[in-house]
N, C-alpha and C positions, 0 to 999 in steps of 0.2 A: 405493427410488426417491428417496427425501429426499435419502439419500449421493450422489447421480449430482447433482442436480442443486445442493447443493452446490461437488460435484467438478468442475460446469462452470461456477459462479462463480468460483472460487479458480480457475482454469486462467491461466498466463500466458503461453502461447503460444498462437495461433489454432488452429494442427494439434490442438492437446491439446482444447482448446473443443470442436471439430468429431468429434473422436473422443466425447468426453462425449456429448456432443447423441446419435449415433449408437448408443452404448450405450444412453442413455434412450429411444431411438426403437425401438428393439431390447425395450425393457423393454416399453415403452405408447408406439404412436405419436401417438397424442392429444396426451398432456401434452408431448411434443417439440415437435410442433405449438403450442402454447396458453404454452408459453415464449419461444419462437420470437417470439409477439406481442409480445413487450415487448424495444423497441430493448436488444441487449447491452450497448451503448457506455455504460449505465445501470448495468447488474448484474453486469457481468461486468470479472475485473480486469482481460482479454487486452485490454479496449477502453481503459480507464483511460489519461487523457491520462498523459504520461510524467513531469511535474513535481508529479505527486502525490503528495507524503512521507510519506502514510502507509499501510503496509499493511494494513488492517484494512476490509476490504468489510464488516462490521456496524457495529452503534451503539454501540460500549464505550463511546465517548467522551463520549453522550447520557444512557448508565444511570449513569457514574462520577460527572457533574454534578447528575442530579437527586436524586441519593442526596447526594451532597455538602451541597444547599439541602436535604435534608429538612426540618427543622426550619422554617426560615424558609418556606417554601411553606405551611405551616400558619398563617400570620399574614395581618391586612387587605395590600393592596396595597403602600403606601408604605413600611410596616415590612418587608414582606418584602425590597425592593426595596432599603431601607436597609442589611436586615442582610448581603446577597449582595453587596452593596459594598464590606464592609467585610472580610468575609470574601476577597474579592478582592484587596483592595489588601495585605491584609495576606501573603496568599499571593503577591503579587508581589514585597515585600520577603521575603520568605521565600529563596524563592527569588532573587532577588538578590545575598542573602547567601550562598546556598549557591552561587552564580557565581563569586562573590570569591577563594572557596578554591580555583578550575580549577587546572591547572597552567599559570603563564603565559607560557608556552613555545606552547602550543598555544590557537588562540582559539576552539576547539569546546569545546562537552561533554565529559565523562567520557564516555557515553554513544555519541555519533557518533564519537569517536577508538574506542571499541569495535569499533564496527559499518565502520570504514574500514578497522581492522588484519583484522577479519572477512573484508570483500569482499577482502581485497588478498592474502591466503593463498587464496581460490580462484580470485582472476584469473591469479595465478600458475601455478595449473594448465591456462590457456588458452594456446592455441598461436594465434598473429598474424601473417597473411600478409597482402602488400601484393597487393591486386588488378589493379594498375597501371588501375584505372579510376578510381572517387570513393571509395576507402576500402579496409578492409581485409574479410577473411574470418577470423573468431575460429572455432577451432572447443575445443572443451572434450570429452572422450571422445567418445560418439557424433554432439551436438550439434553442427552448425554454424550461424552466422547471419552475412549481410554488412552490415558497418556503410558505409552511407554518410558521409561525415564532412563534407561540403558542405551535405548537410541537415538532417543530426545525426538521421536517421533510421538503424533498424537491423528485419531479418527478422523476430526475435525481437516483434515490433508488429505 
């Protein structure tokens, strides 16, 4: 039951949501019910406004930080508060530094030029028809969704 409900936060299309939900309702319709209470547009990635950068529906980003200040969290207030400062600034010149070396050709990251050559080998396997109305219809094997391009909405939301 954990895995489903899981599987219907990570979902990022609504159809797939509604399938989840339906399997867990299938499992125990209570707990489908008693999820249901808690607005999706919260827990779930399918609601996830679209300028969200990051994929990760948990807390990594909260357990990496606190584990990071360990040490300092164990001191009075102002010392801790000092040392996380400095800890800080110094990991911004860190990273700074390691900015410097990008290639400067390119004014992303190592990282996002990754993940653009990524998307851009499976966009390539999308086929793009113009719908002669406000956008096109992408479809990718089974997959289709209409992109509005006036709204800059798309089905796949």
């Amino acid at each position: 039951m954990k895995k489903l409900m899981w599987w219907a936060a990570w979902c990022t299309y609504e159809e797939d949501f509604k399938d989840q939900l339906n399997a867990l309702g299938a499992l125990s319709e209570e707990v489908a019910k008693d999820l249901v209470k808690f607005p999706p547009q919260k827990w779930c990635r399918t609601y996830f406004d679209t300028v969200c950068k990051n994929q990760m529906v948990d807390n990594n980003f909260t357990e990496s930080f606190n584990s990071w200040i360990l040490v300092p969290r164990g001191k009075p207030i102002l010392k801790m508060l000092e040392e996380i400062r400095v800890k800080i600034m110094n990991r911004l010149r860190k990273k700074e530094k390691e900015a410097e070396t990008w290639n400067i050709y390119y004014k992303h990251s190592p990282k996002c030029m990754e993940l653009f050559i990524a998307y851009s080998k499976i966009a390539n396997l999308c086929k793009l028809e113009f719908n002669g109305d406000l956008g096109f219809e992408v479809s990718e094997g089974e997959d289709r969704h209409i992109v509005n391009i006036v709204e800059k909405k798309c089905s796949c939301r």
